[in-house]
N, C-alpha and C positions, 0 to 999 in steps of 0.2 A: 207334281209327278203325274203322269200321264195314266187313265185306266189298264192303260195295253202296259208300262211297268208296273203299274199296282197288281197287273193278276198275275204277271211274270214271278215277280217276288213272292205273292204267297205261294205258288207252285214252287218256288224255289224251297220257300220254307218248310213247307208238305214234305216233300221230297225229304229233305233232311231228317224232320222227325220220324219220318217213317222207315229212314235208314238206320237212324238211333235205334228205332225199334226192334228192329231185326236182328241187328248187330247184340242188342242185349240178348233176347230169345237166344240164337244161334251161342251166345258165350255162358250162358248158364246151360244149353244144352251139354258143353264141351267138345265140341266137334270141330277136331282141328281142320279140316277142309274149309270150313266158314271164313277162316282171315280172308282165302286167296278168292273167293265168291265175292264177300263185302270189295274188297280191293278191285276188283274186276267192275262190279257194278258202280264205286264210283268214280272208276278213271272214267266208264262212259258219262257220267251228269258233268263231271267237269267237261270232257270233251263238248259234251252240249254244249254246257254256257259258256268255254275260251267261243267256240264257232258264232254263239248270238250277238257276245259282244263285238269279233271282228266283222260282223256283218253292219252292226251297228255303228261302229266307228267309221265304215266307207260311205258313211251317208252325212259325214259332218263338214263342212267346209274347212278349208286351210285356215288356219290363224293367222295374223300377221305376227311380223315381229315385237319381241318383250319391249316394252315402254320403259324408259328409263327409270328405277326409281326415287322415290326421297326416303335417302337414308336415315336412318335414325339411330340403328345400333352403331358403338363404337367402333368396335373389331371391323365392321366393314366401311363404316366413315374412314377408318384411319385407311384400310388399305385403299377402298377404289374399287373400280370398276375396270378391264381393259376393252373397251368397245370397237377395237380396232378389226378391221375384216379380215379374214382367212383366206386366201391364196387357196383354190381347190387341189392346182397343182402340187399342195404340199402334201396331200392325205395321203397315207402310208398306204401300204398295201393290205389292209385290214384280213381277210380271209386268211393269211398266209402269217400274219402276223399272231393270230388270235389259235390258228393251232398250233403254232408251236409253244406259243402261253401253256397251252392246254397240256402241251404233251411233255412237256418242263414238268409241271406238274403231277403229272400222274405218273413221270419217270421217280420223280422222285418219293412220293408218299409210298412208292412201290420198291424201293430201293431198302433193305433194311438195313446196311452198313450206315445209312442214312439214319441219324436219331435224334427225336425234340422231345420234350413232354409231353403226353398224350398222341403222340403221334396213332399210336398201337389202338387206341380203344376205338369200338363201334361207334355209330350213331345212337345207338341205342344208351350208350353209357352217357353222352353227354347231358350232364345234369339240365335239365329246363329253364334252369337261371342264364345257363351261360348261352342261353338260344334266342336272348332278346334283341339281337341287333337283327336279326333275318325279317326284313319287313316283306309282309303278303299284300299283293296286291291282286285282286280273284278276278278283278272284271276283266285285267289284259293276259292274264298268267304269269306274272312276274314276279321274282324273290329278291328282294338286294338286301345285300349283308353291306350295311355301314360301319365305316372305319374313320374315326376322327379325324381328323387336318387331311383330309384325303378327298375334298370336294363333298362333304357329306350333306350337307348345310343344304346346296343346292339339289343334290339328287332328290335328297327328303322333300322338297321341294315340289320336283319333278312325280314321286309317288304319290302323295297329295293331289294333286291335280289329276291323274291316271284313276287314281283310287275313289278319286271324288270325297275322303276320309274328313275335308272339312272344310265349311259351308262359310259364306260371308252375307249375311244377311237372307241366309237361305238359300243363295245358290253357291253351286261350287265352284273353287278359283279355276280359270281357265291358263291364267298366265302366273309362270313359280313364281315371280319377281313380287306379286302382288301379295305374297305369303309370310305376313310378319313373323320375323328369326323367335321371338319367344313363344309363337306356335308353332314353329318347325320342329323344336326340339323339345316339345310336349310330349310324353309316352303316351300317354292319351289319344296325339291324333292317328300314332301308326298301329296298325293290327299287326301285332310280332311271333312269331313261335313260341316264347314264353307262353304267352295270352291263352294258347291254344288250351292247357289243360282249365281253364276256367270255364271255358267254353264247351269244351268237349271229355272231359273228365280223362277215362282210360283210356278211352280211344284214339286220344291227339298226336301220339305218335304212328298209327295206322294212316290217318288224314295228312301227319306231314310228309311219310315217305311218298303217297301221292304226289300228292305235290310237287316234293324235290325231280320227282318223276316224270311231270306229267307240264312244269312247270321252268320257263326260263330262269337260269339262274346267274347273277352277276353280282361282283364287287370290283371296287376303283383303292390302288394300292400306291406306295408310293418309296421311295427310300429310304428306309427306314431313318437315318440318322436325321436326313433333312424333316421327317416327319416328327421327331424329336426336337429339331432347334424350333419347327412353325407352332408346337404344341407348348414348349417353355415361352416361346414372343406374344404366342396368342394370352394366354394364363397366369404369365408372370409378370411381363412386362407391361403387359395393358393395366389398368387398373380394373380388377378382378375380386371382388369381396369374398365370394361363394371359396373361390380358390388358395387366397390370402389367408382366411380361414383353416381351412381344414388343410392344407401343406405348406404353405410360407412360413408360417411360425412354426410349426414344427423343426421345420428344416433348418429356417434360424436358429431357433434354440440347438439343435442336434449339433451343426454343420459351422456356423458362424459365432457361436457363441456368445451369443446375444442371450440377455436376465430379463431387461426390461424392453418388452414388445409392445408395441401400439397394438387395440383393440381392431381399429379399422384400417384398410388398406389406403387411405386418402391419409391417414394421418403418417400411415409408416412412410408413403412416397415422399409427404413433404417435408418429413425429418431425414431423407437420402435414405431409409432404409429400406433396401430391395434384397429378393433371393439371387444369387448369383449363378453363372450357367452352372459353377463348379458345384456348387450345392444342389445342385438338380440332379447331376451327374450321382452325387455321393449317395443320393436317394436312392436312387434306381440300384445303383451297386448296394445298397446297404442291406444286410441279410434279414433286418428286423421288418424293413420298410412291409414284404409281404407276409409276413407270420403275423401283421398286426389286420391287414387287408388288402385283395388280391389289387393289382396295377389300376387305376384309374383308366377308364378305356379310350381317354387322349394318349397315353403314352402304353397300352395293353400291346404286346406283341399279334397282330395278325392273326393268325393263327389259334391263336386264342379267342379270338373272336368271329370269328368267320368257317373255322374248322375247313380247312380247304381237302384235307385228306379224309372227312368222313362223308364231304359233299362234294357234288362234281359237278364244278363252275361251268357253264354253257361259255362266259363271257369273262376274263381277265382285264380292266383297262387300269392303263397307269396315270397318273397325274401329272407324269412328262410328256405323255402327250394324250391329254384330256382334251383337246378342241376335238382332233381327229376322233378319237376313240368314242367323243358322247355323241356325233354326230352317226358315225356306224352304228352303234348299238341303235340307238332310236330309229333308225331306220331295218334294222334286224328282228325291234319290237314293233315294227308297223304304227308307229304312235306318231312319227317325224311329223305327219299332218297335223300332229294335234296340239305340238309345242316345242319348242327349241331350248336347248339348254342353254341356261344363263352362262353369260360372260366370264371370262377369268377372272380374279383379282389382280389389278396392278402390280401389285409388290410382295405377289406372291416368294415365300421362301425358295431360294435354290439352294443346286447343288453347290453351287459355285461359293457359298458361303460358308462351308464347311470345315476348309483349312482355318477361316479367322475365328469363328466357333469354337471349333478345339483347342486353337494356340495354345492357351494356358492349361487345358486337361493333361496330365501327366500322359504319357504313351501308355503304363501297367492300367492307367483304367481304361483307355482306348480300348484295348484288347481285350478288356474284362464286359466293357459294353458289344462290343462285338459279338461275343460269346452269348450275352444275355439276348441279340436279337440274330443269330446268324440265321435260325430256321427263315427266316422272314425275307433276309438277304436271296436266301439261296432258292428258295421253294418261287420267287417269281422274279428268279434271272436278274435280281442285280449284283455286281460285282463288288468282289471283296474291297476295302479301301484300302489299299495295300497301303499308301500315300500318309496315310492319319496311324497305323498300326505299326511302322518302320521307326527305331528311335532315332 
């Protein structure tokens, strides 16, 4: 690290506790005028440092393109890589596309014949537990709320390297591709809004309305149903210990009525015993499944993770069409010079899989799952499955 970042940082540091400082004085004084003062003085230090880092980023050369990697994890050994080139011609019309995302949205959060669970409460009500997907990234200004099977793998990826959040031999990865999968999904390596109160005690929710304020904000969404079948093939189908574990035997015992269960998930595959989609299904319908503990956030409805009606997305992209969509934003975040988002997966899940999927799910639970993710359908514009709903 360079003298001119070392005294950057401590002035960085300064600053802050010095804001601390103030912030306590001024809340033991009790002088309600103080929030909106603190709040003012530090939209301007953010504003500082978003302007020193994009001054500093126009001074980095272009990268070249991700290096192909050697895979090692399963999940992406089995799928692949698609390396094939993108036709510019196809890029959608992003600007025009991305506000009507926007305005979907906020038609609807604003609609109250319109209703989900929590739809109603503030930001303020949202418990701090359920604020761990919103990853901060401070050096470029950017928020992204992670959504399992929804390309998160790589975005996480992509923060990391923005973030500079985690080092390989002391310096930071430049290229995501290079970012081993069981450090991407480390909590450890991302700074999250949960974090915040460890950090900043009472104050964290003052720092995060900044933020959400002052601060790009994006998530990558997806079909829901389709994000369902990629999260049952990733978890269930692969051989998954951590997963095998804490819901396959459950489910078994519940749903299959299976007595005697293998310990390990290598031993249940090689005696033929796997969960079935219908048993996944029966999970999620089952009333007990959440009084015992809330959705696992591979199969957590959206919305519940991301809270799209208590925060307001700068940025909506979908995972139908993630090439266009990650190549706009990164050029919206001014970062496009600094790195490219990784490749699709081959065999990535479609929609198109859908009808053979359900065959066997009865239509009354079709409908009943439906219901358990319509908010998700409806709040970013995808269509009802009228097709899988109809007996």
């Amino acid at each position: 690290m360079t003298k001119a970042r070392l005294f950057r940082l401590s002035v960085v540091v300064g600053s802050v506790f010095m804001i601390l400082l103030i912030i306590v004085y001024w809340d033991n004084e009790g002088g309600q005028s103080s929030l909106s003062d603190i709040d003012e003085f530090l939209e301007k230090l953010l504003t500082s440092e978003l302007r020193y880092h994009v001054d500093q980023k126009t001074e980095q050369p272009p990268l070249p393109a991700s290096s192909r990697p050697i895979i090692s994890n399963l999940e992406e050994n089995v799928r692949g890589y698609d390396w094939s080139t993108r036709d510019a011609r196809t890029m959608l019309d992003q600007e025009k596309t991305q506000a009507e995302r926007r305005k979907t949205l906020r038609e609807l959060c604003a609609n109250y014949s319109f209703a989900f669970p929590t739809k109603g409460r503030s930001f303020e009500d949202i418990p701090n537990y359920e604020l761990n997907h919103l990853i901060v990234d401070d050096r470029h200004g950017i928020i992204y709320c992670y959504v399992p099977k929804v390309a998160c793998t790589n975005w996480k990826r992509v923060m990391i390297v923005l973030s500079e959040s985690l080092m390989d031999e002391g310096v930071p990865y430049v290229d995501p591709l290079d970012i081993p999968r069981e450090h991407v999904h480390n909590s450890s390596t991302h700074f999250t809004f949960n974090k915040f109160w460890r950090r900043y005690g009472k104050f964290s929710r003052h720092l995060m309305k900044i933020k959400l304020k002052k601060y790009t904000k994006f998530l990558f969404v997806r079909d829901p149903f389709v994000r369902l079948i990629s999260a049952f093939r990733s978890k269930f189908v692969l051989e998954n210990d951590e997963f095998y574990r804490r819901f396959a035997i459950p489910m078994l015992k519940l749903y299959s009525n299976h007595t005697s269960i293998p310990t390990s998930v290598s031993e249940a595959f090689e005696a033929g015993l796997r969960v079935s989609f219908s048993d996944f299904i029966q999970y999620l319908l089952d009333p007990r499944t959440e009084k015992l503990a809330p959705f696992n956030e591979h199969w957590r409805q959206v919305y519940r993770l991301c809270h799209p009606c208590q925060i307001e997305y700068d940025f909506i992209g979908k995972l139908e069409t993630l090439d266009e969509d990650a190549a706009h934003l990164l050029q919206l975040l001014k970062v496009d010079h600094l790195l490219r988002f990784p490749p699709s997966y081959r065999n990535r899940t479609a929609s198109s899989w859908e009808e053979d999927w359900f065959a066997k799910i009865p239509v009354a639970w079709r409908q009943q799952l439906y219901k358990l993710y319509e908010a998700d359908f409806v709040l970013f514009g995808y269509p009802k499955p009228e097709h899988l709903l109809k007996n």
